[in-house]
C-alpha positions in Angstrom: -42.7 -2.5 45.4 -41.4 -5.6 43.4 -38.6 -4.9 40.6 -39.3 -5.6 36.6 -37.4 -8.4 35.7 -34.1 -7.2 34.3 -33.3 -8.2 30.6 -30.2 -10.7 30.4 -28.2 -12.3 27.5 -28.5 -15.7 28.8 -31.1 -17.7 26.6 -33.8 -19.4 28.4 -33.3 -23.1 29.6 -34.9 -26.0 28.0 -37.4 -25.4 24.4 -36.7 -21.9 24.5 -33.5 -22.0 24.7 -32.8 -24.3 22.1 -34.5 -22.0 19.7 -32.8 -19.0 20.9 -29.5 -20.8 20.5 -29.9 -22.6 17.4 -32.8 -21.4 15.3 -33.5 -17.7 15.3 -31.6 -15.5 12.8 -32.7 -12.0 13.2 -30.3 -10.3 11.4 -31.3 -12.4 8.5 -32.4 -10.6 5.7 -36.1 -11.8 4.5 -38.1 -11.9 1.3 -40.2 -8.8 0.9 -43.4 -11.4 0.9 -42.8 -12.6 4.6 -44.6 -9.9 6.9 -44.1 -12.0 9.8 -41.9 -14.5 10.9 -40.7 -16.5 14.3 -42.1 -14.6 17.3 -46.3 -14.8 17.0 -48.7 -17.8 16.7 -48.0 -17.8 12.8 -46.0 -16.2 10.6 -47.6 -14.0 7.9 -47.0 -14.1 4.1 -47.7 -11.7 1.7 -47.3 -13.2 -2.0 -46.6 -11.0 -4.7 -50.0 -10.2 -6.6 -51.1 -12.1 -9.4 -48.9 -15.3 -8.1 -50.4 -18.6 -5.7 -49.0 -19.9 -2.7 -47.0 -23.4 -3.5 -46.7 -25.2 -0.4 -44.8 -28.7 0.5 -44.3 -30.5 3.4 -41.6 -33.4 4.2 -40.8 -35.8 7.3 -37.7 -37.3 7.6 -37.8 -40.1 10.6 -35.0 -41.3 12.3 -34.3 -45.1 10.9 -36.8 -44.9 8.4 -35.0 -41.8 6.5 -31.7 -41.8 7.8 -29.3 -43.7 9.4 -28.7 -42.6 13.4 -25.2 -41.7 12.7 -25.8 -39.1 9.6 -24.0 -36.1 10.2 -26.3 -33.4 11.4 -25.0 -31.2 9.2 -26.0 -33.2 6.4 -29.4 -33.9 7.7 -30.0 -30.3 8.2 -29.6 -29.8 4.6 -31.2 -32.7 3.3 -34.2 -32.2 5.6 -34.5 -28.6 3.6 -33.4 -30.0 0.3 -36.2 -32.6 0.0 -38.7 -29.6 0.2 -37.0 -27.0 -1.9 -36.6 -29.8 -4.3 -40.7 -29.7 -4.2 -40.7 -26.4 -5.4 -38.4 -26.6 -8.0 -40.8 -29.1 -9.8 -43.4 -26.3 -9.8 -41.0 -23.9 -10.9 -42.0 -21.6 -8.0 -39.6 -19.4 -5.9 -39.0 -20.2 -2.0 -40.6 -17.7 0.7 -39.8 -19.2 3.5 -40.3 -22.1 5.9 -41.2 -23.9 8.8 -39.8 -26.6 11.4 -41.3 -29.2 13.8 -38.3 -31.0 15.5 -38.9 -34.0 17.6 -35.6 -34.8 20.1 -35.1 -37.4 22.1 -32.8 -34.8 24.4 -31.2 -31.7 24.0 -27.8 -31.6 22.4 -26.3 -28.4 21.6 -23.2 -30.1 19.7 -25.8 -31.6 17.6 -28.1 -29.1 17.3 -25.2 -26.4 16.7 -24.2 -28.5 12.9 -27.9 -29.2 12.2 -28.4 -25.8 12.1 -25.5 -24.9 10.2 -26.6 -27.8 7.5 -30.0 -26.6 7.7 -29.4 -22.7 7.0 -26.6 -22.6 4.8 -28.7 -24.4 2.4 -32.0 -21.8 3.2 -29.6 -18.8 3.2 -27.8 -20.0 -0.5 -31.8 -20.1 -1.6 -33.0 -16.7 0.4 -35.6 -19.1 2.1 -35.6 -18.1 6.3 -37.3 -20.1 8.7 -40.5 -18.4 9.7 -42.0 -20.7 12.5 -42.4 -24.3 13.6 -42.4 -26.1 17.1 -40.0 -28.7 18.8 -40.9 -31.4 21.1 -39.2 -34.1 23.0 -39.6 -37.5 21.0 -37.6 -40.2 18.5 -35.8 -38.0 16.0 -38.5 -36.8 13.9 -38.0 -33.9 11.2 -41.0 -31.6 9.4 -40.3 -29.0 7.1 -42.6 -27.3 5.2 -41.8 -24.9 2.8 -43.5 -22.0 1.1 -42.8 -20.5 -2.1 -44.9 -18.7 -4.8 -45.4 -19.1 -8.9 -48.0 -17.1 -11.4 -51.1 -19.9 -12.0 -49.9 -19.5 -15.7 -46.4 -20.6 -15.3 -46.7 -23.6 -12.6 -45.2 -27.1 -13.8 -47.8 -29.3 -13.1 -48.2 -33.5 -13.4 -51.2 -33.1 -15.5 -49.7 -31.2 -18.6 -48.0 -34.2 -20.3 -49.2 -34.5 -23.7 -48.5 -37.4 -26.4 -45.5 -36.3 -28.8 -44.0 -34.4 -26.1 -40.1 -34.8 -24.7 -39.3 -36.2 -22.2 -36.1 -34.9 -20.3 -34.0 -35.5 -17.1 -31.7 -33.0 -15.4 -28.3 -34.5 -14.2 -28.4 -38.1 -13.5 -30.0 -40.7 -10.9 -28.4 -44.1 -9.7 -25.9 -42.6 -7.3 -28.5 -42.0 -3.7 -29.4 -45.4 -4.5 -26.4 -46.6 -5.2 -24.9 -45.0 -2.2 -27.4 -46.4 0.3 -26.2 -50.3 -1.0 -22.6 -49.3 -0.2 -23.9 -47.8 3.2 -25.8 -51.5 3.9 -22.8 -53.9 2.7 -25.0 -54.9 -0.1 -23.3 -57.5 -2.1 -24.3 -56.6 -5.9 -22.8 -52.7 -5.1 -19.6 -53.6 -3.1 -18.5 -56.9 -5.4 -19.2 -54.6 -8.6 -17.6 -50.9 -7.8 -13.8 -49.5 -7.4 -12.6 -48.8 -3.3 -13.3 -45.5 -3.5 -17.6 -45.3 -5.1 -19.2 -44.6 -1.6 -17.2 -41.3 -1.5 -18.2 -40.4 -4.7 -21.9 -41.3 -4.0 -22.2 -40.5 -0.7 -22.8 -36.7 -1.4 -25.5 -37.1 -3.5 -27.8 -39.2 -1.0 -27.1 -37.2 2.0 -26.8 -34.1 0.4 -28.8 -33.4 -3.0 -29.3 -30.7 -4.7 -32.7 -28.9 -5.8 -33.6 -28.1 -9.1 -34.2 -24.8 -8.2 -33.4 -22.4 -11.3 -34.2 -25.1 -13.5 -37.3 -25.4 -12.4 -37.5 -21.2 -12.4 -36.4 -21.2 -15.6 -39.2 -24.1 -17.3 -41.3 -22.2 -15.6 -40.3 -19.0 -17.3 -40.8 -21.3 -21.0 -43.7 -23.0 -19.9 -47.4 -21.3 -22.4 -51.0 -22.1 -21.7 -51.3 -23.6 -24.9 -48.1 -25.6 -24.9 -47.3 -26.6 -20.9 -44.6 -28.1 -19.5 -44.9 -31.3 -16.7 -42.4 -31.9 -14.3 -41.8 -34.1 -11.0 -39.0 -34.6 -9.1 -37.0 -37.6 -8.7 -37.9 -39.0 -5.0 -38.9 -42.7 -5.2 -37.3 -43.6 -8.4 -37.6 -42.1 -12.3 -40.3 -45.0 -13.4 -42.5 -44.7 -10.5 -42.2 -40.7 -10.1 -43.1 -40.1 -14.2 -45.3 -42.8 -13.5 -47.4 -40.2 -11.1 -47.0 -37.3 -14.4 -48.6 -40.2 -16.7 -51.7 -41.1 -14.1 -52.6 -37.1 -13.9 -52.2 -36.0 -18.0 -53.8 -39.6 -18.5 -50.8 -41.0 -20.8 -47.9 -43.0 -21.5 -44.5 -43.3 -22.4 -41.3 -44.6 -23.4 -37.9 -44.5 -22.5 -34.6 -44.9 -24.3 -32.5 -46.9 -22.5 -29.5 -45.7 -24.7 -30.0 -42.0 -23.4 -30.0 -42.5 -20.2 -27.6 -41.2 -18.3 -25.0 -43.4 -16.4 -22.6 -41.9 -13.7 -19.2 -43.2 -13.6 -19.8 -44.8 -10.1 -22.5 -46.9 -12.0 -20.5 -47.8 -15.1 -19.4 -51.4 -14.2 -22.6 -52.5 -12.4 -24.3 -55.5 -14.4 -27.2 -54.1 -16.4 -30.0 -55.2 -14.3 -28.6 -53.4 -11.5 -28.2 -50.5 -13.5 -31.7 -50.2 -14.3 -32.4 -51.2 -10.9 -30.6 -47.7 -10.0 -31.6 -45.5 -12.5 -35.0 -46.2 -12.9 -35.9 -47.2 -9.6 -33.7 -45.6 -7.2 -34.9 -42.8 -5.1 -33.4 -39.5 -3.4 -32.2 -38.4 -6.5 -34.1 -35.3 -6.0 -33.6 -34.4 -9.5 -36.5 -33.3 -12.2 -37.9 -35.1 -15.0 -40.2 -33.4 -17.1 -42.4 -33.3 -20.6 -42.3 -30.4 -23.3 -43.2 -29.7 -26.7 -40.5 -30.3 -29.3 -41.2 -27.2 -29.9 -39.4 -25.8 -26.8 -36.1 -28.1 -27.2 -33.8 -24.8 -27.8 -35.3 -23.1 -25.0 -34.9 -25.7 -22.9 -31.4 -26.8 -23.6 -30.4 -22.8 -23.6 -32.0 -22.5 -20.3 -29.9 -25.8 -18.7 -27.0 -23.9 -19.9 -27.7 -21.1 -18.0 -28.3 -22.9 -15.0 -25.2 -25.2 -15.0 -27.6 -27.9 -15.1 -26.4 -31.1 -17.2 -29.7 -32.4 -19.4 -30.9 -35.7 -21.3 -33.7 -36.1 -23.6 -34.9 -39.7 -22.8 -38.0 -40.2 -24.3 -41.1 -39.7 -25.4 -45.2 -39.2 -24.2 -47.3 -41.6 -25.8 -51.4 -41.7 -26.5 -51.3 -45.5 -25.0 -50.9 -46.4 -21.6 -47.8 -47.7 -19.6 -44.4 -47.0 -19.3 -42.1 -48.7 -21.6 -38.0 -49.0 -22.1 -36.5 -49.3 -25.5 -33.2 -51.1 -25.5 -30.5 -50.3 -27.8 -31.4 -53.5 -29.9 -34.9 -52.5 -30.2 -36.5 -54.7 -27.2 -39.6 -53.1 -25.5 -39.8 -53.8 -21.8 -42.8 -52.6 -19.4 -41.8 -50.9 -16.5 -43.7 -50.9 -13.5 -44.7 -47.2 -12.6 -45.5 -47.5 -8.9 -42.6 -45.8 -6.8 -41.4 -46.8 -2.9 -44.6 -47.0 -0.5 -44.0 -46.5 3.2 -46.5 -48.8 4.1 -46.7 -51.5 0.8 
């Protein structure tokens, strides 16, 4: 009569293995909406009645993405960030999410600060991994996230109207700026102090999403008076430019309210712009509201820690505009970075 197979501690070689050792947290706690999570053919959500799924999916591709020699760490977070980030421009609340991992071998060292990256930032935001698949391949990275919003409260591209603000949490310029330094570009290294990269560096390899910002427009947002919002991945003119094409608008921008990090400060002007307005991986939001809601909004920026700029206004015409301090109108070109342009 043949034995059962014993139990053992030792994770399983090869696919399994790699999960069991890297990516399964069962003494993580869970949100109450996730029935289900690693262990069956899918993991099972439950959202809280009276609020829709919101669902995002990102790819990050080795060379395309990120350099080869990111830190894993840093990738792990990023790769999470990018789709949290999503969610925070619908001012929905994360559930949970999922990973496809493409590897061209296994390597724990590797795999061992991924991880770390990857769920300190899904911890911090009570978002657990719930499923997803790895495969041997070129570095390849798919997340897709699941949160949840009321249908009443979600921040959608379409709800610009013409009068309304226009606002940008933090600042952008620095990702871009950072990936110039990275590439020995001449216009970034002849034109900033020793010490930029480090100060830039962060914010392209490791943003941070909007998150309670986005939770708390959300919270403001009325049928009758709705709030827009986007956030920042291919650049602020080409990633409002998507909020104008859905409500049908247009607007302008004050080029004397935009913000400008210090990094940025001696940069020649047309570089400036070049990082403000076009640069991507910013992952911050810009969004449109009523005048009516300025207080609200500027009370709840405060209460997230989230710095906040008021740079222009949606207008009845079409286009995108810049007003410069002496009065100049310039047209911007809305369309953003396109993988295959």
């Amino acid at each position: 009569m043949s034995q059962p197979t014993r139990p053992t501690d030792a994770p399983a070689p090869g696919e399994f293995g790699l999960i069991a050792r890297h990516f399964k947290r069962p003494g993580l706690a869970r949100p109450v909406q996730v029935a289900l999570g690693i262990g069956d053919d899918c993991a099972l959500l439950t959202p809280t009645p009276g609020h829709q799924l919101a669902i995002s999916s990102d790819m990050l591709v080795q060379g395309r993405h990120f350099f080869p020699d990111v830190d894993p760490a840093s990738l792990g977070h990023k790769a999470l960030a990018v789709n949290l980030s999503d969610l925070a421009a619908m001012g929905a609340s994360p559930l949970g999410f999922t990973l496809a991992l493409a590897l061209p071998e296994i390597d724990d060292v590797w795999l061992a600060a991924f991880a770390s990256g990857l769920f300190g930032l899904a911890e911090a935001h009570a978002c657990p991994l719930v499923g997803g698949d790895t495969t041997r391949g070129p570095l390849n990275i798919c997340v897709t996230v699941f949160g949840e919003v009321r249908p009443d409260r979600a921040l959608r591209r379409d709800a610009a109207r013409p009068g309304h603000d226009i606002y940008l949490s933090g600042c952008t310029g620095e990702a871009r700026l950072a990936l110039a330094l990275m590439q020995n570009t001449s216009w970034a290294t002849e034109n900033t102090t020793e010490n930029a990269l480090k100060q830039v560096r962060t914010r392209l390899e490791r943003p941070s999403p909007r998150l309670a910002m986005g939770q708390a427009l959300a919270a403001i947002t009325q049928g009758s008076s709705p709030i827009a919002a986007i956030d920042i991945s291919d650049g602020v003119a080409g990633d409002l430019g998507h909020i104008l094409a859905a409500s049908g608008t247009g607007a302008e921008l004050h080029w004397a309210e935009l913000p400008v990090a210090p990094a940025l400060a001696h940069l020649p002007r047309a570089w400036q712009e070049e990082c403000l307005l076009r640069g991507g991986d910013d992952y911050e939001l810009v969004f449109t509201a009523s005048p009516g809601h300025r207080d609200a909004i500027v009370a709840a920026a405060k209460a997230c820690h989230t710095s906040l700029h008021r740079i222009g206004q949606i207008t009845a015409g079409p286009g995108l505009t810049l007003l410069d301090p002496s009065g100049q109108r310039t047209a911007l070109v809305t369309r953003g970075f396109d993988h295959f342009a």
